[in-house]
N, C-alpha and C positions, 0 to 999 in steps of 0.2 A: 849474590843475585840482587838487582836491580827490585825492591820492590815494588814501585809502582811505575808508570812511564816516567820518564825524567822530560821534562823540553829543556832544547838547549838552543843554543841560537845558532843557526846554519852559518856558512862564509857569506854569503849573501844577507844578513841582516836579520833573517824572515825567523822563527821558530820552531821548531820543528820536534816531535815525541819521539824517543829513542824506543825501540819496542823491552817487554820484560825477557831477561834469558835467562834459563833455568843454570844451573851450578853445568848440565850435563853437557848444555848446549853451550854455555861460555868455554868448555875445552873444546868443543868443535869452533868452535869462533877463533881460539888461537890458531893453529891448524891454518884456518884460510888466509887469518891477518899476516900471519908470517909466510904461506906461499900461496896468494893467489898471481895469480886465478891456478885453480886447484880442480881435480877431478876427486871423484869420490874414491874412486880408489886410492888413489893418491892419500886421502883422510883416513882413511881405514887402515892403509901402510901404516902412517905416522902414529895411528892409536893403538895400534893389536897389543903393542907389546907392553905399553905405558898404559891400558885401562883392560884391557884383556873383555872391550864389548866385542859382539858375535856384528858381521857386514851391518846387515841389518838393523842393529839398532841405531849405527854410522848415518847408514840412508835415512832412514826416520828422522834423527836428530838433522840432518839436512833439511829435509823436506819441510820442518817446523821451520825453522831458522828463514826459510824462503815464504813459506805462510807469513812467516810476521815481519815483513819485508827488511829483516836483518841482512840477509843473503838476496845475489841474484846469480842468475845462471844462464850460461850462452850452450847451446847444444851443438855440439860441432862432431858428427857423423854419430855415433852410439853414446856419444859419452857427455856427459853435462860437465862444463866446467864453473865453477864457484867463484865467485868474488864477492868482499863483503858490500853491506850499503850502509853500514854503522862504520864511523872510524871507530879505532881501539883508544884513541887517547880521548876523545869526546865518550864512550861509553866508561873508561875509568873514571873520569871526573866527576861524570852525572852518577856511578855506583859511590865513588866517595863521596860526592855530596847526600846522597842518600842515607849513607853510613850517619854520616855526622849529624844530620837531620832525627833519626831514629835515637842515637843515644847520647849523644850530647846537644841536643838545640841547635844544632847549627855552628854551634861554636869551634871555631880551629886550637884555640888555646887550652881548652879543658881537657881537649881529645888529646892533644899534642905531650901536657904533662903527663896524663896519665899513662900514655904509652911510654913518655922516654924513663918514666921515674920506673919502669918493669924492663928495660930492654938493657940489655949490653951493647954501647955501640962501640964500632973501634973510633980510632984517630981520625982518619980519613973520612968513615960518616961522619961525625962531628964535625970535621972541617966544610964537607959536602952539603952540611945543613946551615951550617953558618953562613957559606957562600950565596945558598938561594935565600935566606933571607937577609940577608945586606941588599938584594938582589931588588927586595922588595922594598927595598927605602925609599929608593929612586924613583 
């Protein structure tokens, strides 16, 4: 979760605050990012089986998301259909900056050792990392 707003900078220049989403409401978030525009049933399909919530907490966890003008919704005969108004790669960024903010200062390099010096990576991450920062030379 997103502790505090993040701003980030819009495609237009301008800044703009990403709203806070809770752990519950960022798996409804995937859900929409991967098929919107969405209806809530549609959300609820996709969850039952992978969070075993009851419709209703579905709907609720909607209806926030729309309060915090994360989500918006076109009503098209009975049924609302979803789309988000956060991208997912601007709320990743602003939750990892957030991250790094929280436990390491902001720092990428402190973060970076301590993760890699615990992790197993194969070949190909390794080489996937190296690639993006050679990436970053330039």
């Amino acid at each position: 979760m997103v502790e505090s707003k993040e701003s980030v900078r819009g495609g237009g220049g301008s800044r703009r605050e990403l709203p806070r989403i809770s752990d519950a409401e960022l798996v409804v978030m995937k859900v929409v990012w991967e098929k919107a525009p969405v209806t809530a049933n549609q959300v609820v399909q996709a969850l039952e089986d992978q969070m075993h919530w009851k419709p209703k907490t579905i709907h609720t966890l909607l209806r926030r998301l729309v309060q915090k003008q994360a989500l918006a919704f076109d009503k098209k005969g009975r049924e609302h259909h979803f789309r988000p108004l956060v991208d997912a790669g601007e709320y990743a960024h602003a939750a990892s900056r957030s991250f790094l903010r929280r436990f390491f200062d902001g720092e990428m390099a402190p973060f970076l050792a301590c993760f890699l010096e615990r992790e197993r990576l194969t070949r190909g991450e390794i080489e996937e990392l190296k690639r993006i920062l050679d990436g970053k030379r330039s």
